[in-house]
N, C-alpha and C positions, 0 to 999 in steps of 0.2 A: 785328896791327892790326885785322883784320876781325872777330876773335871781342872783340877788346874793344870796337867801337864797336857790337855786336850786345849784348851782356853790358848794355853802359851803355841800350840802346834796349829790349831789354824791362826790366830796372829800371827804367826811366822809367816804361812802361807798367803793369808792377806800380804803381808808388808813386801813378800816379795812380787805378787800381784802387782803393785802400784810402782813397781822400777823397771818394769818389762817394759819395752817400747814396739809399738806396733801399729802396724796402717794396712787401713783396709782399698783395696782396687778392685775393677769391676773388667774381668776378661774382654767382657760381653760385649762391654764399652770400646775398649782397646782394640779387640781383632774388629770391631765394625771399622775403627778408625784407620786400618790396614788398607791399603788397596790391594795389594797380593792375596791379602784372606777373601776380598771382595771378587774379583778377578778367582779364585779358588775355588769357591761357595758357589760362582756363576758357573762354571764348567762343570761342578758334579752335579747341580742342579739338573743343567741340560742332558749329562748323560743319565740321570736316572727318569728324567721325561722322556728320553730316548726308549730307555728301556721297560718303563710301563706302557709307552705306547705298545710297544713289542708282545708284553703280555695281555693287552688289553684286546686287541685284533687274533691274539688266540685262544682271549676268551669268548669273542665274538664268534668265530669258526666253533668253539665248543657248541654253545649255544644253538649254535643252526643246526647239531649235528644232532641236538637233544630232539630239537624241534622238527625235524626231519624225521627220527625215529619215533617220535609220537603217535606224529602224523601216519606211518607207513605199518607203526608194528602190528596190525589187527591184519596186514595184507602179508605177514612175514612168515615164512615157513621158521619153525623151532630152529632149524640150523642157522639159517640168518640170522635170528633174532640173537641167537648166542655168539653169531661175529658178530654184528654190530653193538651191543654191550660190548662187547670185549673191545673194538674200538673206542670206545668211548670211555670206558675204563685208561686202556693206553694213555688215550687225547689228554683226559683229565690228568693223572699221573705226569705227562706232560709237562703239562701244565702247573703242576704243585713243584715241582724239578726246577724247571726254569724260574718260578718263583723265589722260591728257598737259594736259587744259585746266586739271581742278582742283589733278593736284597735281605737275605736271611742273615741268621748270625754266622759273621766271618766268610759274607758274601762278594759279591764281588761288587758292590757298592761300599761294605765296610772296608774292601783291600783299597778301591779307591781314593775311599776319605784320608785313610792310614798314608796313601801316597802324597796326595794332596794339600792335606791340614795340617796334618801331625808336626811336617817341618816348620810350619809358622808357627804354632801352639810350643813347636820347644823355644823357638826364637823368644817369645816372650816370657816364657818359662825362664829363661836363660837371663834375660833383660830387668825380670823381675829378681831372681836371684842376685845379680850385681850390684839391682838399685840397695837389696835388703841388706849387703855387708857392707857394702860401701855408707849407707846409713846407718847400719848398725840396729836395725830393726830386730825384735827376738822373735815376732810373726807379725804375718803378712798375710789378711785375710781376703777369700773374694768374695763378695756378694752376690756377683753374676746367677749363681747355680748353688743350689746344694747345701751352701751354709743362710741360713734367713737372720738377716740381721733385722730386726724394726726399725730401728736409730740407728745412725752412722755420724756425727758428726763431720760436716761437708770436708772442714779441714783436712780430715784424716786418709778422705779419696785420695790416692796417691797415681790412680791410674792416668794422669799428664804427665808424673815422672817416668811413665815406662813409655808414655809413648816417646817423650824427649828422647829417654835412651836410646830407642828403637828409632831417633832420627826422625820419627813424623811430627808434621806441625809445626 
């Protein structure tokens, strides 16, 4: 009795399996097809080479400053030598600060993307949700990221419908 009301329960679940309708799109594909994501993607690029140059020249100045106290500590009285660690401790700490600020979590390279991206990534969000009632899709899968499909049959890329939506091409 238990293997036939198990047998009838996933046959159910199979049978409803095969009446779900779903298409799979590729983010990936679509925001590269963007010029706004493109144009987006170029400006935070530029300010986060902006800002590693930033940290890069002060890690250059750390270095010299290592390099300096290397050089000089066998000539440093105790009290010097315990400012200049302590500089250098500063310098460093500095350094990790400024790090953690621009591109840590919820830094100020993650508030920029959040400014920058987020509105195009909902736009398709948005774009993809219309195409999926309006077709009446019951999921709508991406391949871009996160989920690994092996096989997709090509048909099922849906990602020209969203660009259409979104008016590109």
């Amino acid at each position: 009795m238990k293997k036939i009301f198990l047998l009838a329960f996933f046959s159910g679940i199979a049978m409803m399996g095969f009446s779900q309708k779903y298409a799979i799109i590729d983010t990936r594909y679509i925001l590269d097809k963007m010029p706004e994501y493109k144009a987006a993607q170029k400006q935070l690029d530029d300010i986060a080479a902006g800002w590693q140059k930033e940290i890069d020249t002060k890690q250059m100045e750390l270095d010299n400053m290592y390099k300096s106290f290397e050089a000089e500590q066998v000539m440093l009285t105790e009290e010097l030598k315990k400012k200049r660690e302590d500089q250098l401790f500063n310098k460093e700490k500095e350094l990790r600060d400024l790090q953690r600020k621009r591109f840590g979590f919820e830094g100020d390279l993650f508030k920029k993307r959040q400014e920058l991206i987020k509105p195009i990534q909902d736009r398709v969000y948005n774009a993809v949700q219309k195409m999926a009632i309006n077709k009446e899709y019951d999921f709508v899968l991406d391949k871009s990221e996160g989920i690994t499909i092996i096989f997709a049959d090509p048909k099922l890329d849906k990602s020209e419908d969203v660009l259409k939506e979104l008016g590109i091409k």
